[in-house]
C-alpha positions in Angstrom: 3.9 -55.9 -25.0 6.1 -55.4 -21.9 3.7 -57.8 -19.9 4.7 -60.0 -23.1 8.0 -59.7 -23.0 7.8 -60.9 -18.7 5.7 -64.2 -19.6 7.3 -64.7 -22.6 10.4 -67.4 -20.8 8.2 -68.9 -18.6 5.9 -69.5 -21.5 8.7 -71.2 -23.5 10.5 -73.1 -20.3 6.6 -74.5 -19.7 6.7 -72.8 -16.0 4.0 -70.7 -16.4 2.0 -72.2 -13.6 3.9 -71.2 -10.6 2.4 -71.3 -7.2 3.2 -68.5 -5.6 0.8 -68.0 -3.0 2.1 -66.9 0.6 1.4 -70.0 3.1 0.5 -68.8 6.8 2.3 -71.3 8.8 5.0 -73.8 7.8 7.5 -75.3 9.7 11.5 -75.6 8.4 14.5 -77.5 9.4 17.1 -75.5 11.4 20.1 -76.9 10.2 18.9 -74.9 6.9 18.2 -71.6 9.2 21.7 -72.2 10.6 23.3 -72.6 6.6 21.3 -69.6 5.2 22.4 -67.1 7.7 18.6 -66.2 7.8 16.4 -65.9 10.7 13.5 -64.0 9.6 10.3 -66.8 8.6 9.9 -65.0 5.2 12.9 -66.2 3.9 11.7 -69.5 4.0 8.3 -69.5 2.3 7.2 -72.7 1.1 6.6 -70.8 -2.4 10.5 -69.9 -3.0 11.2 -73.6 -2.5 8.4 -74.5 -5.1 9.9 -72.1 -7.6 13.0 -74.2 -7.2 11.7 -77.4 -7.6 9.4 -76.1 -10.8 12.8 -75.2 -12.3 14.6 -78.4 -11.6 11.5 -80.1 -12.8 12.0 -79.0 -16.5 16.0 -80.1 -16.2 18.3 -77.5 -17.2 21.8 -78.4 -17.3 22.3 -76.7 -14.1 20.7 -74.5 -11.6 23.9 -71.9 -10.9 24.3 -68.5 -8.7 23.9 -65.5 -10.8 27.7 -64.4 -9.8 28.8 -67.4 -11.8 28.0 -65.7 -14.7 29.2 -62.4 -13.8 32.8 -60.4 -15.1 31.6 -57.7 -12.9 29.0 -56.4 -10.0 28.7 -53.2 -8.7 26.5 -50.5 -7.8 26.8 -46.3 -7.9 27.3 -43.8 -5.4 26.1 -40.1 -5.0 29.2 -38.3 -4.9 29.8 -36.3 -1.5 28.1 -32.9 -1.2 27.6 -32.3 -4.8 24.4 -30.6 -5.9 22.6 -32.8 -8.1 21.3 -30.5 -10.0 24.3 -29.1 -11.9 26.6 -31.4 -14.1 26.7 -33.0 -17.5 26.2 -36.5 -16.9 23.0 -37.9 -16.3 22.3 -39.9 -13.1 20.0 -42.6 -12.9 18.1 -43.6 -9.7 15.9 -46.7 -8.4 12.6 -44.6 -10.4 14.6 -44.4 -13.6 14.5 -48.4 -13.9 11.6 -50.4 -15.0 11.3 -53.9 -16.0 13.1 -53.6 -19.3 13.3 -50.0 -19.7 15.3 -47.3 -18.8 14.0 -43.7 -18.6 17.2 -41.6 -19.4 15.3 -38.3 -19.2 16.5 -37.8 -14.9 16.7 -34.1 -13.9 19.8 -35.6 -11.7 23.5 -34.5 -12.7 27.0 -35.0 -12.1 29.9 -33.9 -13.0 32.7 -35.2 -16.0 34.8 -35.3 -13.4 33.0 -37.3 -11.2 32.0 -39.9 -14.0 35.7 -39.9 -15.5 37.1 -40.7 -12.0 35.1 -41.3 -8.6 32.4 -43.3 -10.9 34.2 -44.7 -13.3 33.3 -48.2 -13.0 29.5 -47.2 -13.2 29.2 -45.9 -16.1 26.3 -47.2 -18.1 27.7 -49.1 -21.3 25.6 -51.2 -23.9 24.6 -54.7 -22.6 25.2 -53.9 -19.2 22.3 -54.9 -16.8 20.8 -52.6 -14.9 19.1 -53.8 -11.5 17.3 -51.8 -8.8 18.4 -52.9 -5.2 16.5 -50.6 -2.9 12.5 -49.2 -3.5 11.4 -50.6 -5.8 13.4 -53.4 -5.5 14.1 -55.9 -8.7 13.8 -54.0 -11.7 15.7 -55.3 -14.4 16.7 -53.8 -18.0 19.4 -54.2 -20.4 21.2 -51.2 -21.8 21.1 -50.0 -25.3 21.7 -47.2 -26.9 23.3 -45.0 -24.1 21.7 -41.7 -25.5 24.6 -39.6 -23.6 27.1 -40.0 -20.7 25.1 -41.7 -17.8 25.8 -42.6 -14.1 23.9 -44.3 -11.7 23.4 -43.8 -7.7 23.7 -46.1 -4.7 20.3 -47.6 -5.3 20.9 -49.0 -8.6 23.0 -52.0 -9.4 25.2 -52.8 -12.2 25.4 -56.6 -13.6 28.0 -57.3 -16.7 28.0 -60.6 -17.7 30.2 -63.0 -19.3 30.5 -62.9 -22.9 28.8 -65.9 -23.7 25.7 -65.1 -21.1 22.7 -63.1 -23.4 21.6 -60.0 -21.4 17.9 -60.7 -22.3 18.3 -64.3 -21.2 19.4 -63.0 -17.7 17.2 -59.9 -18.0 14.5 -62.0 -18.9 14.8 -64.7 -15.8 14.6 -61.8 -13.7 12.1 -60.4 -14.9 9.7 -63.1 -14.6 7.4 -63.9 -11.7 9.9 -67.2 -10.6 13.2 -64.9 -11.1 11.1 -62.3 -8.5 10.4 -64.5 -6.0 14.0 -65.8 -6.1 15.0 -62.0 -5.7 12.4 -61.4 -3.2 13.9 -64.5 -1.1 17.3 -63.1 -0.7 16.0 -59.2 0.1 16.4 -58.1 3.8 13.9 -55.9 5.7 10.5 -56.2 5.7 9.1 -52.1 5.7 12.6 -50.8 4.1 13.6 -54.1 1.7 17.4 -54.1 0.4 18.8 -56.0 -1.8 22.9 -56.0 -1.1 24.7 -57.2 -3.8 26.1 -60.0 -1.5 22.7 -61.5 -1.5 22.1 -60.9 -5.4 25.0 -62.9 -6.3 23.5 -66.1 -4.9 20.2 -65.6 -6.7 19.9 -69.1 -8.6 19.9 -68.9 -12.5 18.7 -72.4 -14.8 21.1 -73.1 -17.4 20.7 -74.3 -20.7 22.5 -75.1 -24.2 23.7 -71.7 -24.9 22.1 -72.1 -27.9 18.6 -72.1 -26.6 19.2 -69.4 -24.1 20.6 -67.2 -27.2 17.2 -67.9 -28.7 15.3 -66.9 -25.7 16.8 -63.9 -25.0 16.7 -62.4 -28.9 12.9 -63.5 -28.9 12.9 -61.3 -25.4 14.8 -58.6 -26.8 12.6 -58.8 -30.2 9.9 -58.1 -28.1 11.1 -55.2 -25.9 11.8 -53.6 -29.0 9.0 -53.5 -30.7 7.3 -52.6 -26.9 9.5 -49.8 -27.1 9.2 -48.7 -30.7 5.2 -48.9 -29.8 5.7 -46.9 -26.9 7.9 -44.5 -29.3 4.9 -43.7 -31.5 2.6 -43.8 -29.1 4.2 -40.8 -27.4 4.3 -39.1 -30.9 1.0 -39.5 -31.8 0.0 -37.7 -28.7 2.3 -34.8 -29.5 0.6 -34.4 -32.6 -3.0 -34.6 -31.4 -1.8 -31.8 -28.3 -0.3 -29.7 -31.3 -3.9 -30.3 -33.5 -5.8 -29.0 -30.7 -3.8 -26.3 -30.1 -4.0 -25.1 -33.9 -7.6 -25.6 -33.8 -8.2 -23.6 -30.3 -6.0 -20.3 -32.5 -8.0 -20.7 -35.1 
């Protein structure tokens, strides 16, 4: 259902046939080089500039940067000597961030204080995007349902949109195999890969009626629901089999 919930805008936008296969040689034009900032070959992979041309095929309104739609960007810190095991907030890192989920259960802490002051601008609030930037690099999920105060570290980064801009619309873009090319493009270092904010702001976004984006992004969300309400009983199911066993093994 998560796998679903990836393909499911590409399906709809009819880009579900991407080409995204690494080309050995290829040649590009230096005034480009000289424009990007970029001297490093991978950046310029033939298949980031077929994704493009696949998206300006089916003709959104625009193609924009992703800080265009942005009221805010940021990402955490670890505060400065603090033992990470002690505190009342929970703190996420890069492993706490899936495509479309968020494991809240980290064994990481920090303080009130720290969350009321040093990280106040980080923390986690409903429909804020969540985005890993180093590691596992482009992981994207949406916040709901904030199960108790939570932080996040240097590793993760922190979209909040515009109010008109669906979560799951943006959440969804990224998610798919075009957004993670786009996101792959703009990363820098090939064993360590980073993804500075700088960079993610310039990731390009297709644009449509906001009407039609709205409908993508609750058909997105609908399904990441019910991924994670499957998930949900899933994990209960098991609990009860372990605790059937373990009946049947006393007797």
């Amino acid at each position: 259902l998560y796998q679903e919930a990836e393909a499911l805008l590409l399906h709809e936008l009819g880009l579900d046939a991407l080409d995204l296969s690494d080309e050995i040689t290829y040649e590009h034009n230096f005034n480009d080089v000289a424009f990007a900032g970029r001297f490093d070959a991978q950046h310029f992979q033939p298949k980031y500039y077929r994704v493009l041309e696949a998206i300006k095929a089916i003709m959104p309104l625009q193609i924009v940067n992703l800080d265009s739609l942005l009221e805010e960007i940021t990402n955490g810190q670890t505060p400065l000597h603090h033992d990470l095991s002690v505190g009342n907030v929970r703190f996420l890192t890069a492993e706490h961030i899936l495509d479309y989920r968020i494991n809240y259960d980290s064994d990481k802490r920090v303080e009130i204080e720290h969350h009321e002051k040093q990280l106040k601008k980080t923390q986690v609030k409903e429909n804020d995007v969540l985005i890993t930037i180093k590691g596992r690099i482009g992981n994207v999920a949406v916040v709901e349902d904030v199960p108790f105060p939570t932080n996040i570290n240097q590793d993760v980064g922190l979209l909040r949109l515009k109010k008109n801009i669906h979560p799951y619309y943006i959440a969804g873009f990224l998610n798919s195999q075009a957004g993670k090319a786009l996101i792959e493009q703009v990363c820098t270092g090939q064993i360590n890969p980073f993804l500075g904010l700088g960079n993610l702001r310039t990731v390009k976004i297709p644009i449509f009626e906001p009407a039609r984006m709205n409908e993508l992004g609750e058909m997105i969300k609908a399904k990441v629901n019910e991924a994670t309400e499957t998930q949900k009983s899933a994990k209960q199911l098991l609990e009860n089999a372990k605790r059937r066993v373990e009946e049947m093994i006393l007797g």
